[in-house]
C-alpha positions in Angstrom: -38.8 54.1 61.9 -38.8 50.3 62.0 -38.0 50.1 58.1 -35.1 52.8 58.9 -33.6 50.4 61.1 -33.9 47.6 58.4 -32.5 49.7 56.0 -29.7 50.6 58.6 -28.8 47.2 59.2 -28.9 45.9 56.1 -26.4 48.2 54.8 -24.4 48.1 57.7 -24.4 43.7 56.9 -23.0 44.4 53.1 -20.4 46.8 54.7 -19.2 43.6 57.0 -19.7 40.8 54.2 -17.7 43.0 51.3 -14.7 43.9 54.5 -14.1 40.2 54.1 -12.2 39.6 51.5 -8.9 39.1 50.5 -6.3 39.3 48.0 -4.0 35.9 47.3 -1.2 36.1 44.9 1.2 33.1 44.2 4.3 32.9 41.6 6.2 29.6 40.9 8.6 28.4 39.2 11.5 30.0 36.3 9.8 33.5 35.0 9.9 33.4 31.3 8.8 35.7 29.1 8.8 35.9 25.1 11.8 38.2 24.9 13.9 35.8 26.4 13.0 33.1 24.3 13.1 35.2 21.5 17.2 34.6 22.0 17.1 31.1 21.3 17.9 29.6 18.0 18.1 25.9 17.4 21.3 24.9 16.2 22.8 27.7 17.9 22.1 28.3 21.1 24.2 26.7 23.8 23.1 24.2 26.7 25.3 27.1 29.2 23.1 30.2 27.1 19.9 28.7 28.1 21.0 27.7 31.9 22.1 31.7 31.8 18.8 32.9 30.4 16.5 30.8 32.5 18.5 29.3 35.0 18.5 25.7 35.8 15.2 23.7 34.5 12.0 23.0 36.4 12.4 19.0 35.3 15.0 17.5 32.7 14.9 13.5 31.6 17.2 11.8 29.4 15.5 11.1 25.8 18.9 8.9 24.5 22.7 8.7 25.0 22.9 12.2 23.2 20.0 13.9 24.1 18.3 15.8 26.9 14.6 17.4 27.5 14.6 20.6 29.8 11.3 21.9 30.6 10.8 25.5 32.6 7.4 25.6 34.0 6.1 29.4 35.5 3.0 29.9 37.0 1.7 33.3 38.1 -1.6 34.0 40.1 -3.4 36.6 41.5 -6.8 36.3 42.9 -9.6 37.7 45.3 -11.5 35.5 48.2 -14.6 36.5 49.6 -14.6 34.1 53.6 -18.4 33.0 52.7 -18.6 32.8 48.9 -15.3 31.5 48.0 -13.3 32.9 45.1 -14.8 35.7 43.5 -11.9 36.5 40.5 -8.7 35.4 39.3 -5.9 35.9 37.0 -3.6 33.4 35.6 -0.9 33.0 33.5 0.8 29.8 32.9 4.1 29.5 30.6 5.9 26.3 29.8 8.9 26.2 27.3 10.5 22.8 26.7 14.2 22.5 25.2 16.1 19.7 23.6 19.1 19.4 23.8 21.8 16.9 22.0 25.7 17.4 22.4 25.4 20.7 24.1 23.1 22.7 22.0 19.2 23.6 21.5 17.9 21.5 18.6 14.4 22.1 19.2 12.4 24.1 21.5 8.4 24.7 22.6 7.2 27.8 24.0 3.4 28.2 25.2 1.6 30.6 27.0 -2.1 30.9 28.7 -3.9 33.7 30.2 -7.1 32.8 31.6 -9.3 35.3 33.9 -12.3 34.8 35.5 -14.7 37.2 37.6 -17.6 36.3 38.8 
């Protein structure tokens, strides 16, 4: 009987620990996705085309008189918290894609994307 009531409460205590979790899930920034960039051609493309594909840039800064650098950062997250152990799993996806821009239209551009995921 008394190893019953250890059994009991034991599985009783991993019923409440796992019940204390929780789900998080963050987005930032201009969603991008390879399609989308996929439109773009340097020498081509217009300065009003990108704000119209991705709207208007997460940073810009002047490079010289003619040209611009417009960089759209998007961060997506989704993740599980456990109150006593922390952060048991996540999924991230980070994409950046930088433009430049002289007198009005895409000269070069940079598109990267990461996936990390992590479970533990």
């Amino acid at each position: 009987m008394k190893n019953l009531k250890k059994f009991v409460f034991a599985c009783l205590s991993i019923i409440m620990l796992s019940s204390c979790s929780q789900k998080n899930f963050v987005e930032q920034g201009t969603p991008l996705n390879k399609q989308k960039v996929n439109n773009i051609v340097e020498g081509s493309t217009t300065e009003s085309q990108i704000i119209n594909l991705f709207g208007e840039p997460t940073s810009s800064k002047t490079i010289n008189s003619n040209e611009m650098q417009w960089t759209y950062n998007y961060i997506k997250k989704s993740s599980t918290s456990h109150i006593l152990i922390g952060e048991t799993q996540y999924n991230l996806i980070e994409r950046k894609l930088d433009v430049i821009i002289s007198k009005g239209v895409v000269t070069w551009f940079n598109y990267d994307e990461i996936q990390k995921q992590k479970k533990w």
